[in-house]
N, C-alpha and C positions, 0 to 999 in steps of 0.2 A: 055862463058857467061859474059854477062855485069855486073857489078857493081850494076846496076839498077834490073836486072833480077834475080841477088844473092840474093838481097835484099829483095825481093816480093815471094822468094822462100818459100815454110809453112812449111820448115823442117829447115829455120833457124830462130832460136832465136835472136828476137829482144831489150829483156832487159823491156819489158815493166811490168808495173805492181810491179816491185821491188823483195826486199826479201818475201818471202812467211810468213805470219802470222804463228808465234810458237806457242805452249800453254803453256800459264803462272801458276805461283802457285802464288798469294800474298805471299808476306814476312810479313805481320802484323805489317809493321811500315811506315806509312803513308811518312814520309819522303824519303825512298829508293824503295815505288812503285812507285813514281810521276817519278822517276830517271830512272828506270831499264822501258823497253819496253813493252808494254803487261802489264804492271803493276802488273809483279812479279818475280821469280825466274823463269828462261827458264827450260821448265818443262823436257822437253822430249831432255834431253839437259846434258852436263858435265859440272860444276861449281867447279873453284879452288877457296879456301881459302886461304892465307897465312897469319895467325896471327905474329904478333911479337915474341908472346911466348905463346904456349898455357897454358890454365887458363883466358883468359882477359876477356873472354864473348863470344866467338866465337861462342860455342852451341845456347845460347842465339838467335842468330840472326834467327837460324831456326827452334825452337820450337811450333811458330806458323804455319808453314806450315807442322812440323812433327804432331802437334796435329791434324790437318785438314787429312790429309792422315791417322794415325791410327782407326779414328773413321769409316771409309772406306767411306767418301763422295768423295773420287773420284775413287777410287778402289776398290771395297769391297774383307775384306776377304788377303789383300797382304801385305806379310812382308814389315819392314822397317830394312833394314838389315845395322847394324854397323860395320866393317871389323877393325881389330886390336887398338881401341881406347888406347891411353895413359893411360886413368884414369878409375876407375871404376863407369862406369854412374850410380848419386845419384835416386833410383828410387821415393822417396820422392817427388824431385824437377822436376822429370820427368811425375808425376803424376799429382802436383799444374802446371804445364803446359799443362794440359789437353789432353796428352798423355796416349795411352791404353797400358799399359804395355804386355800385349799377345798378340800383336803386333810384338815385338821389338826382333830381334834376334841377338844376338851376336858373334862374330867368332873370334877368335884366331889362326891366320895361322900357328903359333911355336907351337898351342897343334893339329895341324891337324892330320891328320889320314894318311893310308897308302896311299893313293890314292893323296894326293897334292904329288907338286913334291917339296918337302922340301931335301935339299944336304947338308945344315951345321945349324952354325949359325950366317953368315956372315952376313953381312949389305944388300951385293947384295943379298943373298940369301932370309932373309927375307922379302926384297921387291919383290922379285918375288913371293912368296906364297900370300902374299896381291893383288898384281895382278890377281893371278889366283883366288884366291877365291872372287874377285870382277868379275874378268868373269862369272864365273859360276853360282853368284848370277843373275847376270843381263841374260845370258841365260836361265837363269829357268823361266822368263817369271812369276815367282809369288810374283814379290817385287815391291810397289811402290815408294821407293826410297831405297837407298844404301849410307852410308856415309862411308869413307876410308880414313886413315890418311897413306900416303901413302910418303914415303923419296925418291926414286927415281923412274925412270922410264923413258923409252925415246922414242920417237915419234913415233915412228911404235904402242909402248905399248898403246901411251895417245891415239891414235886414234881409235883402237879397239874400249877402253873403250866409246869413243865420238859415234862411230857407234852404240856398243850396246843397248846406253842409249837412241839414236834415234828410233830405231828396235823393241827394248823393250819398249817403253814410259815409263821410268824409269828415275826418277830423281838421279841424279848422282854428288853427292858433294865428290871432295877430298881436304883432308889439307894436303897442303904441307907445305914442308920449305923455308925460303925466299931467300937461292941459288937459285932454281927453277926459280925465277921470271926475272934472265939472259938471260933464254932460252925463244923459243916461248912455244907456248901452240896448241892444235888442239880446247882444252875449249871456249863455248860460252859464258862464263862472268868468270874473273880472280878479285879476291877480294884482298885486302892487308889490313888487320886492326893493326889497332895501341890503346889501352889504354891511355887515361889521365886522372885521378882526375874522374868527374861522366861520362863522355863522350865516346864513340869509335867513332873511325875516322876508315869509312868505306870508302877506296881510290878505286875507279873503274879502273883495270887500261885496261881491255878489256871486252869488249859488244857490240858484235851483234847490231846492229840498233840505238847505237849513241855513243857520245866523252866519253872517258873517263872523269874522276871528280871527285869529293867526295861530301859524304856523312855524315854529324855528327848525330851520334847518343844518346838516352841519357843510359847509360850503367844500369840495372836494378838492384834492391836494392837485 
C-alpha cells in the first residue's frame, strides 16, 4: 500500500480537529479562568496541588466550585468526599463558603474498617489505604468530586486514579508534597502554590491545552 493509499484509509487517524473539548468547573476567580482552558477546573479529570506548606489558602482556591457542586447544580444528590485531610475542616467557614454541609463526607483511612487493606502504620502503608479509599469513592459512581491529600503514590497508582475520574466524571483534586513535583504526573493540571504577604502565587506547571505560567492571586481575608 502506498503512502498515499494509507493516508486516505477511514480507519487511520489523521489528527484532525485536535484535543477533544473536556468539561470544565469555573474556579471563581476570574483571573485563573481566563488561564486554565474551558475556563475552569478540568472536570472529569485528576488535578494535583502542591502547596508550600499546607495552611496558606489552598482550600480556598476551591471553595467556589465545591459550593457549586454541593448545592447539586451539576449533580444532584452526590457526595463530595474528602479522603484523609490534615486538619479538621472549619465547618463555620465552610458554610460562609456556601457549601452544604450534608454533602460532605469525610474518611479517615487509619480509622478504617476491616475491609481496607490497612498492614501497619507505616508511611507506605498509610498512602496506600488513601489510595484505596479514593478508588472506591470514585467507583461508587456517587461523588461529584473527591479531594485527597495523598504523600505518595506511583504511576501505575496516579493513573488508575486519572482513569477513574474520567469513567466516573468525578472531579479528582489531590495534594501532594513538593518531592512529587520531580516526578511526572499522569494529572491534567499540576498546581504549585506559594504564599506572600496578601497574594498566592498560583504557578501552573502542567495543563492540558496550553504553557504552563502563573497565576497571582489575591489570598482572602
Amino acid at each position: 500500500m502506498s503512502v498515499d493509499e494509507l493516508i486516505l484509509h477511514r480507519r487511520i487517524w489523521r489528527g484532525r480537529g485536535g484535543h477533544a473539548a473536556c468539561r470544565t468547573l469555573p474556579t471563581g476567580f476570574a483571573e485563573l479562568d481566563r488561564y486554565l482552558p474551558g475556563g475552569g477546573w478540568p472536570r472529569d479529570a485528576l488535578t494535583e496541588i502542591v502547596p508550600d506548606r499546607y495552611g496558606i489558602g489552598e482550600l480556598s482556591l476551591l471553595m467556589p466550585a465545591l459550593a457549586f457542586l454541593s448545592v447539586g447544580t451539576g449533580n444532584p444528590g452526590h457526595w463530595i468526599v474528602w479522603v484523609d485531610p490534615p486538619f479538621v475542616p472549619y465547618a463555620p467557614a465552610l458554610e460562609r463558603s456556601g457549601i452544604e454541609l450534608d454533602r460532605l463526607l469525610l474518611v479517615h483511612p487509619s480509622a478504617a474498617g476491616n475491609d481496607a487493606p490497612e498492614k501497619g502504620r507505616s508511611g507506605s502503608d498509610a498512602g496506600h489505604n488513601v489510595l484505596w479509599a479514593v478508588e472506591q469513592a470514585l467507583r461508587s459512581g456517587s461523588c461529584a468530586a473527591v479531594l485527597a491529600w495523598l504523600e505518595s503514590a506511583n504511576d501505575k497508582a496516579l493513573r488508575r486514579l486519572q482513569l477513574g475520574a474520567e469513567e466516573n466524571a468525578c472531579w479528582t483534586v489531590l495534594f501532594r508534597p513538593g518531592a512529587t513535583l520531580r516526578r511526572s504526573s499522569p494529572a491534567a493540571l499540576r498546581l504549585r502554590l506559594c504564599a506572600a504577604d496578601a497574594v498566592i502565587r498560583v504557578e501552573i506547571i502542567k495543563c492540558r491545552g496550553t504553557r504552563p505560567g502563573t497565576v497571582v492571586l489575591e489570598r482572602p481575608a
